[in-house]
C-alpha angles and dihedrals in degrees: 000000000000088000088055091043084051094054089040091059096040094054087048093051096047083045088060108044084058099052085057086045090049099047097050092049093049100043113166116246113272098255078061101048089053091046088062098038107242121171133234094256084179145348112223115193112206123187117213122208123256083243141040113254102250128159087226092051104135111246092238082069101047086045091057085045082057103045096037108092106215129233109275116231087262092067095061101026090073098061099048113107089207142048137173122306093035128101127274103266111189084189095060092044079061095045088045100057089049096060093043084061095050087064114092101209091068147045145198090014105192128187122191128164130249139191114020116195136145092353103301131096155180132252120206121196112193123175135165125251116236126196110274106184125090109188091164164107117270126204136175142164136199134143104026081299136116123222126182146139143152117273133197111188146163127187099177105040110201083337086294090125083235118134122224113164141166138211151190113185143170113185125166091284113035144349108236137169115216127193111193131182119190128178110191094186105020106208084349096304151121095260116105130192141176138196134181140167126198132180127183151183087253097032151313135252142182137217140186134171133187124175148144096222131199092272094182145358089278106048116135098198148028141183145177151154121204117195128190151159123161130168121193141143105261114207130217119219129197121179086355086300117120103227095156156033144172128200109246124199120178151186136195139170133169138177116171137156134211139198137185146169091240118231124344136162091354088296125103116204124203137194126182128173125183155125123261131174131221117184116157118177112202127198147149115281128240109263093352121116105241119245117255090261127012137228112261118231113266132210130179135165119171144156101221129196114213125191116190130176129181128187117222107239111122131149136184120234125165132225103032114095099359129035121246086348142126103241117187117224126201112213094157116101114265116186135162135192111186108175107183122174121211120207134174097238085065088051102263121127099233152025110256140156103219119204129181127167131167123187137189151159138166125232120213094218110196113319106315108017136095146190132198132179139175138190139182138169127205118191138166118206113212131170083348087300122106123246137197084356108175126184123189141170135176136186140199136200131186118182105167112224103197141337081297115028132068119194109222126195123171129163120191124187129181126190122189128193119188087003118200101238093235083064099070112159110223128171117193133118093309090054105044097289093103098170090065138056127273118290089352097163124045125191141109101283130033126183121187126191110194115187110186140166108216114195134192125211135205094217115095110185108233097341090291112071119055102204124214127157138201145201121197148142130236128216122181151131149202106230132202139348106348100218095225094060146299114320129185116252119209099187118236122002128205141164136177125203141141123237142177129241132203122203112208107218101161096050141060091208100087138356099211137001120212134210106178128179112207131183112195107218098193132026136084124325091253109066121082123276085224129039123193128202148186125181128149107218134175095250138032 
């Protein structure tokens, strides 16, 4: 008998132990687990190498694993919108992985859910480390013009997630040397500053930041102060020549505070009230000829009332602005109104209604395609007349052509009325109009159509560069009076080339380096027949 009460419990016991088995192989998907209202037992947090482990693997890769520190579970923890003890959300899992791919330092964060059992399980959120540190020598070029300089950065300090870097750079309108600090989760909070120091050959300038963001759809509360104050020698082109400069110096401050219900009914509501202060001095520049009108000094001081809303609707596609890469796309409707009123008796120079509002949504077209615009209008009300009023509007259009190809369309206007001067609208290479030299129009409207055919390849040189190419044309204009004086307008302007793209998986530094060939079909007889460009951007 006790030898047949022994078998029976072990039975049970090894029964047991493969149910549980059972149940944490076979997890429902996350949508179920929330249906039947399980709870987060544990979060597990699991770093994956820069590089497969293969037994191929070239030493040099499995030298920069050894010498990469990887991110330390604060650095992640803080951005998690869940923790044990809670239910199972399949909406800030969501959240969650969009915020994770928001962080530099890593990349294709995953969370998936293990043993199930009696109602409870555990989330495991996995991503891969990338290389963080950039001891090198920079170079660009746009607009028939060279940049360059020598940067020392680091975007996961001691694994700590925070960002120091430091930088020498010459670029077409100054040499400079910039020191930044960024904290992205201050003592593991939700707290973010930023703090950075530039001096120049034409100036120096100062910035810090220090703000409780809204960190997700259902934040109560934010909070933040902006501090700044620049000085530089700002140049007027006209036709890709420099025949002009001021001297800028500015100042801006701004404390503000936010509230919000949080999310309901699909819907986050948002209200921010705070001060904020504009000056801008304006005056000729040391051995530079003066524009032909300059900019007037400018003074504002105002307390301003913003309102937001965003609609939760987001999805997740591959291949369209990154390469081999998950890309996170808003469809939800996303719209702002910030009134704000300057008066003398709060230091400004003068009385003016302040308006901004900014406005966009996505369209799921068909099956594949998609469409996204945007919209926003600044104005200034003075003496019942409007002032540095700016409309603009874009729009983007993907349409896929194939396992490997993406059709992209975009289109981005921009009117001005009463422009500032120092708001001078320009096109050219460094704006989209990459046949041309940099800010080779000048007016008070500008309008750009680029057509491209993007393409993605399978092929990844080396196992840290993903490769795509394009080829595409591009069609635009400066339109109207330039506020700093007359500029020659050459009519449309277009330009066709083919370029090749590199997507950076295995570094945070740059998510795609371009190098572009561009022939200009239209301008004036002294610019180049063929432009050449590269730019690292941060999509294709």
């Amino acid at each position: 008998m006790r030898a047949a009460a022994l078998f029976a419990w072990v039975a049970l016991a090894f029964r047991a132990n493969a149910e549980a088995t059972a149940g944490a192989a076979t997890c429902p998907p996350i949508p179920q687990l929330e249906a039947e209202g399980y709870t987060i037992r544990a979060v597990e947090l699991r770093q994956l190498p820069i590089f497969d482990d293969e037994p191929d693997l070239p030493a040099l890769y499995r030298w920069a694993d050894r010498l990469h520190i990887d991110s330390r579970e604060t650095a992640i923890q803080s951005h998690l919108l869940f923790a044990a003890g809670e239910p199972v959300s399949e909406r800030r899992i969501d959240e969650t992985l969009r915020n994770l791919r928001d962080l530099r330092y890593i990349r294709e964060p995953e969370i998936r859910a293990h043993d199930c059992v009696d109602g409870a399980t555990t989330l495991e959120v996995a991503a891969r480390e990338v290389w963080t540190t950039n001891p090198g020598i920079s170079f660009g070029r746009s607009g028939g013009e060279n940049s360059g300089g020598i940067k020392l950065e680091e975007l996961n300090l001691l694994g700590l997630g925070k960002e120091l870097s430091f930088e020498v750079a010459t670029d077409p309108d100054r040499s400079s040397w910039t020191l930044h600090w960024r904290d992205p989760d201050v003592l593991g909070s939700r707290w973010v500053n930023d703090i950075a120091w530039r001096d120049s050959d034409d100036g120096q300038g100062w910035s810090l930041a220090v703000e409780r963001p809204f960190f997700s759809l259902d934040s109560h509360w934010s909070t933040g102060l902006r501090l700044l104050e620049d000085s530089s020698v700002e140049p007027v082109y006209r036709l890709g020549e420099r025949v002009a400069a001021y001297a800028r110096d500015v100042q801006f401050g701004e404390v503000r505070y936010g509230w919000s219900a949080g999310l309901l009914d699909g819907w986050t509501h948002r209200t921010i009230f705070g001060f904020r202060r504009e000056h801008a001095d304006f005056a000729p520049a040391a051995g530079e000829t003066v524009p032909a009108a300059m900019p007037a000094d400018r003074r504002l001081d105002y307390p301003f009332l913003r309102l937001e809303a965003v609609q939760d609707d987001f999805d997740t596609t591959r291949n369209r602005d990154q390469i081999a890469r998950t890309e996170d796309r808003a469809f939800g409707l996303r719209y702002a109104l910030e009134l704000g009123w300057s008066t003398p008796g709060l230091g400004a120079d003068r009385d003016a209604f302040l308006l901004h509002a900014d406005v966009g949504r996505g369209w799921r077209v068909g099956v594949e395609d998609s469409l996204f615009a945007d919209a926003s209008l600044t104005t200034r009300v003075e003496d019942g007349s409007a002032a540095d009023s700016l409309l603009s509007a874009g729009l983007r259009y993907y349409h896929p052509t194939g396992p490997n190809g993406v059709f992209y369309a975009s289109f981005s206007g921009a009117a001005g009325h009463a422009l500032d001067a120092d708001h001078e609208l320009t096109i050219g290479g460094d704006s989209g109009l990459r046949g041309y030299p940099l800010r080779y129009q000048a007016g008070s409207a500008t309008a750009l159509l680029t057509l491209e055919q993007r393409i993605f390849t399978r092929y990844s040189l080396w196992k840290i560069a993903d490769v795509g190419a394009a080829v595409f044309m591009d069609v635009g204009r400066a339109f109207g009076d330039t506020p700093l004086g007359p500029a020659e307008n050459l009519g449309l302007l277009k330009d066709v080339g083919f370029g090749l793209r590199l997507g950076s998986t295995r570094s945070a530094l740059g998510n795609v380096i371009h190098f572009d060939v561009a022939f200009p079909l239209d301008g004036g007889s002294s610019i180049d027949s063929v432009q050449f460009l590269v730019q690292t951007k941060r999509s294709f």
